[in-house]
N, C-alpha and C positions, 0 to 999 in steps of 0.2 A: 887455780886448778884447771886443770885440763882434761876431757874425757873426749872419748871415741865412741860413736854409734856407728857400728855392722849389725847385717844381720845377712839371710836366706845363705849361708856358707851353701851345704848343701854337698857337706864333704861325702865322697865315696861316690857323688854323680856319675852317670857314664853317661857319654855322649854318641849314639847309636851304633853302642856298643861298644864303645871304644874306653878305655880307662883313661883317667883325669889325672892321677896321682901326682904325676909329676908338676901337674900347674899347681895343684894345692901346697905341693909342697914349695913350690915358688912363692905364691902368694903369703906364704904365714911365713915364710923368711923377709920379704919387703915389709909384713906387717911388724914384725919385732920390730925390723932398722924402722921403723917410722915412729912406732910407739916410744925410740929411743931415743931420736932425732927430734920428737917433741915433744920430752917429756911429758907424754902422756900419764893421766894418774888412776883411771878408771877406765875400762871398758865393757861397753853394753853390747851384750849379742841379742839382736830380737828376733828371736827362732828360725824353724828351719836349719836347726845346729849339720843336721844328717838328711841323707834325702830318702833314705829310707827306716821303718822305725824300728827296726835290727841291723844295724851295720855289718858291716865286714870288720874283721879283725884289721884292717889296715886302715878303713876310715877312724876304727876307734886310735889307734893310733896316733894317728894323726893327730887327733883334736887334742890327747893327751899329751904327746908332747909339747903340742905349740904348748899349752898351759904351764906346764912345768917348767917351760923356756921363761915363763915370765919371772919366774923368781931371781928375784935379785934385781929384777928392771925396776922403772922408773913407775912401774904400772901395780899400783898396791892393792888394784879390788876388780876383780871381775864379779858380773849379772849376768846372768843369761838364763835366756825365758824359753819357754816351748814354743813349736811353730805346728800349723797341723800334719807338717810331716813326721817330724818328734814323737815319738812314742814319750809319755809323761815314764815310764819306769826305766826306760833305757836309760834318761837325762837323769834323774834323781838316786840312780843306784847307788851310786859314788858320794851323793851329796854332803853327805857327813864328813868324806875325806875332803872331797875339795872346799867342805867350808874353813879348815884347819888351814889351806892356803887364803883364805880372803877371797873365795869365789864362791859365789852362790846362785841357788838354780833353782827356776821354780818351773818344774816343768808343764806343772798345769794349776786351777785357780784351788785357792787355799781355802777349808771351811772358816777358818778363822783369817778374814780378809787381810789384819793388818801384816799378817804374814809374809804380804806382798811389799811391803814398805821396807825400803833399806835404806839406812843412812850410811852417808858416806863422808868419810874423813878426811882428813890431809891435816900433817903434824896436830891429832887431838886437837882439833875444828873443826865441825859440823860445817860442812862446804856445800851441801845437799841432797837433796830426800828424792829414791826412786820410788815411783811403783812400777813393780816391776809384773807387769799383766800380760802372760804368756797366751796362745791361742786360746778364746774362750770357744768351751763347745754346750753342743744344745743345753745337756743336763748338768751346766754350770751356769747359766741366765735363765732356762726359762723350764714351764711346766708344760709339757708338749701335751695338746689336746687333740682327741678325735676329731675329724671329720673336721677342721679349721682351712681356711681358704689360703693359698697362697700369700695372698694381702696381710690376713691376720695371722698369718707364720711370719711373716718378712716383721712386722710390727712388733711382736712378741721379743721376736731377737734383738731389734734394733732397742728396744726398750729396756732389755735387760743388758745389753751392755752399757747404757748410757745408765745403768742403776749399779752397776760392779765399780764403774770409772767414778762414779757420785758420793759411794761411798767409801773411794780412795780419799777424794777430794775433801769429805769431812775429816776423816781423819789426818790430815797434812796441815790444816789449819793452826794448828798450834804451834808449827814451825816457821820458823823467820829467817827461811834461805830459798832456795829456787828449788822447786819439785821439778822431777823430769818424769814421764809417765812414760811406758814403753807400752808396745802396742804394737799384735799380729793378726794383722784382718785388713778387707779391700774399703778401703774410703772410696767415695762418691769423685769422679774427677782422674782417679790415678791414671792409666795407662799400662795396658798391660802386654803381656808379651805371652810366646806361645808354650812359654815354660812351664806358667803357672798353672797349677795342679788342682781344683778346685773338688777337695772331697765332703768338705763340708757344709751342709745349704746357709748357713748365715754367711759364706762369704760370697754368695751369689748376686745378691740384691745391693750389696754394699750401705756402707756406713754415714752419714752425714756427718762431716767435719766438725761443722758448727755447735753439735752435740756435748763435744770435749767440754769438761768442764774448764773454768776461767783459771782454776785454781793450778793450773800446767802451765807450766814458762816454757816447758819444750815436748813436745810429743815423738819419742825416737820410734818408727817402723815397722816394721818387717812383714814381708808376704809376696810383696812384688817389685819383681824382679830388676823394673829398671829405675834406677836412682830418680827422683823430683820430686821437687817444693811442692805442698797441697797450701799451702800458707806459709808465714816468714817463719814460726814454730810447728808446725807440720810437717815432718820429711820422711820418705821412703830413701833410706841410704842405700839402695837395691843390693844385688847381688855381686859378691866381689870379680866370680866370673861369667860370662857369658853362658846360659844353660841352655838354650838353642840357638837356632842360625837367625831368627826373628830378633836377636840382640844383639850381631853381630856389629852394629854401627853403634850401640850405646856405650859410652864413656863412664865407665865403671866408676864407683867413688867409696871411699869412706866419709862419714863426715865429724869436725874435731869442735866443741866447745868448749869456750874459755868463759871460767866464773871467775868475777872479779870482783871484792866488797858486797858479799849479797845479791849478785846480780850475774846474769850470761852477757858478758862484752860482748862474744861473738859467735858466728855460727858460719863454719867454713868448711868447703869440701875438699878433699882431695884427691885425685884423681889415680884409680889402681892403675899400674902398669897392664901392658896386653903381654902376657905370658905366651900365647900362641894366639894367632889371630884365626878368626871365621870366616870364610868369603863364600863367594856364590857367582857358578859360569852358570846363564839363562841362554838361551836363544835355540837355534837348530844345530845340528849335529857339526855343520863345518863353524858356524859362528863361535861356536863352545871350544871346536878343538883350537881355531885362532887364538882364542885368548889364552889356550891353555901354554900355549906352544910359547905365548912372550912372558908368563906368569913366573916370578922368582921369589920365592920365599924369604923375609928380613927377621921374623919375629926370633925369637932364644930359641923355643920351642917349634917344634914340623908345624905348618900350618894345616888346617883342615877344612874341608869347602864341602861344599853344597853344589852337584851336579844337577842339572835340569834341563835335559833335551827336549824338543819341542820338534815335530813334523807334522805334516796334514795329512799324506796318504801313508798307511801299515804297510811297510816294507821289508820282507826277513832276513835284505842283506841289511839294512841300517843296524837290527837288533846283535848282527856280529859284529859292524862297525861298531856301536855303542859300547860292546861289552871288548875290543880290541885299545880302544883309547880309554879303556878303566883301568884295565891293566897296563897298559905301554905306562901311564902318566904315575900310576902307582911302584912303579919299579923303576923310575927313574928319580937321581937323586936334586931334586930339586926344591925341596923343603916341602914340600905340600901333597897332604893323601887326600883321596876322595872318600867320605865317610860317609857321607849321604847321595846316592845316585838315583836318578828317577830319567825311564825313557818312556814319554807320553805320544799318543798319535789323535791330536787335533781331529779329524772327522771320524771318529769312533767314541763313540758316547761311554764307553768302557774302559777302565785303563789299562794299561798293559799290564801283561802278568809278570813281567820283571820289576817293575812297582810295585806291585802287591805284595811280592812276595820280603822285596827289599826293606818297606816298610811296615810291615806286618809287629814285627818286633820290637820298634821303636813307639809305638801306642799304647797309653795309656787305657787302662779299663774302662773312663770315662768315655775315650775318645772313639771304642767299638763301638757305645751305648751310641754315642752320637751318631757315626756311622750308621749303623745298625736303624734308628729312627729316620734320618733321612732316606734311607735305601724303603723303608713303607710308607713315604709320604706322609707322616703324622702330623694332623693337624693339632695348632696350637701344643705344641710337645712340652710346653713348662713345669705344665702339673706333674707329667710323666717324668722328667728330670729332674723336679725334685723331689720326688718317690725316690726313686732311684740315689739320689745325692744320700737320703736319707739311712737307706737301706746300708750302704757302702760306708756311713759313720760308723753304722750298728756292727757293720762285719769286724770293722777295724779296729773300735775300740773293744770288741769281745775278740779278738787274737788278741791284744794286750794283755788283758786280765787272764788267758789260759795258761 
C-alpha cells in the first residue's frame, strides 16, 4: 500500500494581493497524475485545507473538485484534519457527504477520542490505523486557569497534548499493523518561514518531539510551511506552494509511504514542480534596474518578485525613478510582475511612505500587534503577546459559532 502525506494547501491564498488560482489549479492537476503514476491508495491532508475559515466560492471549489477527481483513481481513502486556519464547521459541513466517497474529516478533536482513529484498507486488509489529530486548541487539552504564568500556560498545553496523543496510543494497541498519527502544531527544531500565521498560543512555545508516543511508526505534519525531517518518522511535508517570498528557495514536496507485510518499507519525498517561481531584486535603484533589465522568465506560469530598493540619502527624483521602473518592468512582456515593491532610504530611521503604504495590506493582525509593540519599546513583550494570541483565539472561535 501506498499513501501520500500533504498538508498547509492553503487554497484561496493570495499573494499580496494577487490571486493564486491558477497555480492551485496546476498543482492538484500534477497531484492527480502523481497519485496515478503511483498508485497511490490513501491520502492524508494535515490541515490548513483553506487559508481562510470561510473561503471564497472558488477555493471551495477547488478543493471539491480535486476530491471528486479522485474517484475512480487509484486513491480509495482520503483523511483530512483541521489546521488552525480551518474553520472546524466549514471542513465538517459536508462530512456526511464526503464520508459516502471514502473521505473523512475531522475537523477538530472529538469528545469521543477514538473517533479519531481510522482504519484503512486495501482489498478488505487492514493495511493501517490513523489517528487522525487535527489542530488541537486550548479548550480541547487543557483547563485554562487564572492568573497562571507563561511557564505554566506553555506546560499545561504541552501536557495535554501529550495526554490526547497517549490516549490515541492506548487505543491502537490492539492492532497489529503500522499506526500513522497526523499532526498540526510547531515541534521543537522545525524551521519556519514568514508564512506562518501563529493565532493560537500553544503553537508559540512549541512541542517536544520526543513526547510522541513510541506506539507511532509515522508521524505525518502540518503547520509549517517548509518541508523537513524532525526524525527518520517525523516529517513536516510543508506546503505545496510557496506562501511568501521567505520560501522562495524551498523545494516544495509531498511525501509517499510504502507498507509492506505489516511494516513502512519506505518513506520518500517528492518533489512538487515550481508552477510559477518567486525571486527577489535587492540593492540600489541602478543595481535593481541592471538585474531587471537581463531577468527572463522560464517558469508555466508569470513569475513574481520581490522588489527592494535601498538608498542612503531621500531623494524625490529617485521616488519617481522608483515608481517609473515599477511600471516600465510591469508592462513589459517578459514573464515577470512586481507584486511586492518597497523604496527604503538608509539614513532616515523612518520608512518611506510608499512602503507603508504598499505594505500596509499584506499584514497580518498579528503582525500590527507586533509592530504596534516595538514602535513603544515594550519591555519583555511575551506576556503581552500571549494575551493578545489568546484574545484573537477567543475572537475567532466565537465568529465560528455565530
Amino acid at each position: 500500500m501506498k499513501i501520500l502525506h500533504t498538508s498547509d494547501w492553503h487554497i484561496g491564498q493570495k499573494l499580496h494581493g494577487h490571486e493564486r488560482e491558477e497555480e492551485f489549479q496546476l498543482f492538484f492537476k500534477w497531484l492527480h497524475q502523481l497519485i496515478q503514476e503511483e498508485n497511490i491508495d490513501a491520502l492524508l491532508i494535515a490541515g490548513d485545507v483553506f487559508d481562510v475559515g470561510f473561503p471564497s466560492n472558488n477555493a471551495l471549489k477547488l478543493y471539491y473538485q480535486f476530491l471528486t477527481s479522485l474517484i475512480g483513481s487509484s486513491c480509495k481513502q482520503v483523511i483530512i484534519t483541521g489546521g488552525n486556519h480551518d474553520y472546524i464547521s466549514t471542513l465538517e459541513a459536508p462530512a456526511d457527504v464526503l464520508a459516502a466517497l471514502n473521505i473523512r474529516v475531522v475537523g477538530g478533536a472529538k469528545n469521543n477520542i477514538t473517533d479519531e482513529l481510522i482504519e484503512v484498507y486495501k482489498a478488505d486488509k487492514l493495511e493501517c490505523v490513523v489517528a487522525a489529530v487535527p489542530f488541537l486548541r486550548d479548550k480541547d487539552i487543557r483547563q485554562v486557569n487564572a492568573g497562571e504564568s507563561y511557564e505554566e500556560t506553555q506546560d499545561a498545553i504541552n501536557n495535554g497534548i501529550v495526554g490526547h496523543y497517549q490516549e490515541l496510543a492506548d487505543e491502537v494497541k490492539i492492532y497489529d499493523c503500522p499506526v500513522i498519527a497526523m499532526g498540526h502544531l510547531f515541534v521543537h527544531g522545525a524551521s519556519q518561514s514568514e508564512s506562518e500565521r501563529d493565532i493560537h498560543i500553544g503553537n508559540l512555545g512549541g512541542f517536544n518531539a520526543g513526547l510522541f508516543p513510541e506506539e507511532f511508526d509515522y508521524i505525518a505534519l502540518g503547520h509549517i510551511h517548509r518541508p523537513q525531517k524532525i526524525s527518520e518518522k517525523i516529517r513536516y511535508s510543508g506546503s505545496p506552494l510557496p506562501l511568501s517570498f521567505s520560501e522562495r528557495k524551498d523545494n516544495k514536496q509531498v511525501i509517499v509511504l510504502t507498507i509492506d507485510r505489516d511494516a513502512i518499507k519506505s518513506i520518500e519525498s517528492v518533489e512538487v514542480p515550481s508552477f510559477r517561481k518567486l525571486t527577489a531584486f535587492k540593492g540600489s535603484l541602478d543595481e535593481v534596474a541592471q538585474q531587471l533589465n537581463t531577468y527572463a522568465g522560464t517558469s508555466e506560469l508569470e513569475d513574481w518578485a520581490e522588489m527592494a530598493i535601498e538608498e542612503d540619502e531621500m531623494d524625490t527624483s529617485l521616488r519617481a525613478k522608483f515608481e517609473a521602473l515599477l511600471d516600465e518592468v510591469n508592462r513589459q512582456d517578459n514573464q515577470l510582475l512586481i507584486v511586492k515593491p518597497s523604496l527604503r532610504f538608509t539614513s532616515d530611521k523612518q520608512l518611506s511612505e510608499y512602503e507603508q503604504v504598499s505594505s500596509l495590506a499584506d499584514l497580518s493582525v498579528t503582525d500590527v500587534f507586533d509592530n504596534l509593540l516595538n514602535s513603544k519599546q515594550v519591555v519583555s513583550p511575551e506576556g503581552v503577546t500571549n494575551t493578545f494570541s489568546e484574545l484573537m483565539d477567543d475572537f475567532f472561535h466565537q465568529s465560528e459559532n455565530e
